[in-house]
N, C-alpha and C positions, 0 to 999 in steps of 0.2 A: 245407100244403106236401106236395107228390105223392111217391110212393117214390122216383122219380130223383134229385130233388134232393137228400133225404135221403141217398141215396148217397153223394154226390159232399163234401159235409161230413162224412162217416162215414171214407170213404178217404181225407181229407186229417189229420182225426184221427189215424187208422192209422198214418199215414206219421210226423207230425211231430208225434204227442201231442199230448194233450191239455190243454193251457197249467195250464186250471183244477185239475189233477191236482197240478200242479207249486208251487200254492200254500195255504197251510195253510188246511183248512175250504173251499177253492172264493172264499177272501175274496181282493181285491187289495186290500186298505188297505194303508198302508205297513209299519202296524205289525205286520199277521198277516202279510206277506211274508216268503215266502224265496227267496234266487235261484235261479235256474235252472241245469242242468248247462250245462256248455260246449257238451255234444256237441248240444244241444238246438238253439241258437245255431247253429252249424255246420248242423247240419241244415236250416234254414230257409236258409241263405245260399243252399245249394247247391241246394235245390228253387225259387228264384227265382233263380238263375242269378247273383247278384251276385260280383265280382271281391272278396276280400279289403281292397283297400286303401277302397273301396266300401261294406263290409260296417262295418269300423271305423270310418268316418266318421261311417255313420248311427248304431254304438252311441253315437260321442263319445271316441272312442277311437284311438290309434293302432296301426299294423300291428301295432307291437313287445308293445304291451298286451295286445291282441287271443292274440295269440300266446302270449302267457306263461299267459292266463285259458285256452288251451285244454290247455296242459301245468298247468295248476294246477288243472283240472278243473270250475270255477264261476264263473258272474259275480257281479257287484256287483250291487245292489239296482237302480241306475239301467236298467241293461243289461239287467236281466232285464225290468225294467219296456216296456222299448222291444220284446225277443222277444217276449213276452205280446202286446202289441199288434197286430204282424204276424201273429202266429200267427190271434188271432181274427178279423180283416180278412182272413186267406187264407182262413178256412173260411166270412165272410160273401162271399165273393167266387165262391168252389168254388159254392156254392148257387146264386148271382146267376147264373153264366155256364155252367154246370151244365158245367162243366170244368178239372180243376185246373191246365193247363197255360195257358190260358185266363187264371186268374186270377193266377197266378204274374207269368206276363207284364201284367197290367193294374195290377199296383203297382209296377213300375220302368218303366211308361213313362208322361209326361206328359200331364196330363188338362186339357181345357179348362175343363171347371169346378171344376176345384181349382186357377186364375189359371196352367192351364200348367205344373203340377208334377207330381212323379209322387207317388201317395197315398204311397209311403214316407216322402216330404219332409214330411209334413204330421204325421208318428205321432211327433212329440216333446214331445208331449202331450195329455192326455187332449181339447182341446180341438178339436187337427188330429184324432186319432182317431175324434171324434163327426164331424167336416164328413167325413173319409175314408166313415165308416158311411152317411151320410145320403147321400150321392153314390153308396152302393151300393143304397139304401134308394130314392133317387129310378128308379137304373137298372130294378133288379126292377120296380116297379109303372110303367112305362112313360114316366117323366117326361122323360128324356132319350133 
């Protein structure tokens, strides 16, 4: 990997933390998890440009819930588990496209080899997460 791109995963770090910081040991099992600040959440909403009521749909949640987790200061396990997700799909995407605005935009919009979805639609688990990867993974080494 060249210093550029190194960058560009370095400054999306910067901006919107470091997911693995956020969970005990660097582990995502369920059991070593702990959830995520709100503000953490928030933050990635607003650097992918997504509407609120948008944002809550994808955690699985409504505006009202949404809202109350951001005055209560933490998510739920599930919720955090879904940020985590976006989080390290924004920083494989920052490298891919070797632009964070770039990839910001390439997970809320519709992809043909993800059946026409956008990779956020696929991060509701670990299983859409691997296809979302491998789809950035094909990108990089020139398959698409």
């Amino acid at each position: 990997m060249d210093t550029k791109r190194k960058g560009h995963g370095a400054a999306t770090r910067a901006r919107l933390g470091d997911a693995r910081s956020e969970v005990a040991g660097g582990q995502t099992n369920v059991g070593a998890f702990r959830t995520l600040p709100a503000v953490k959440a928030e933050d990635v909403r607003s650097n992918i440009g997504m509407a609120i009521p948008d944002w809550a749909d994808f955690l699985g949640v409504s505006v009202k819930t949404y809202e109350r987790r951001q005055e209560r200061g933490d998510l739920d396990e599930k919720e955090s588990l879904k940020v985590e997700m976006i989080i390290k799909i924004l920083y494989k995407a920052a490298d891919v496209f070797e632009d964070e605005g770039v990839a910001a935009e390439w997970v809320t919009t519709p992809i043909i080899s993800l059946d026409n979805m956008r990779p956020i639609d696929h991060l509701n688990s670990i299983d859409g997460y691997e296809r979302v990867a491998n789809t950035l993974g094909k990108i990089r080494y020139g398959m698409y």
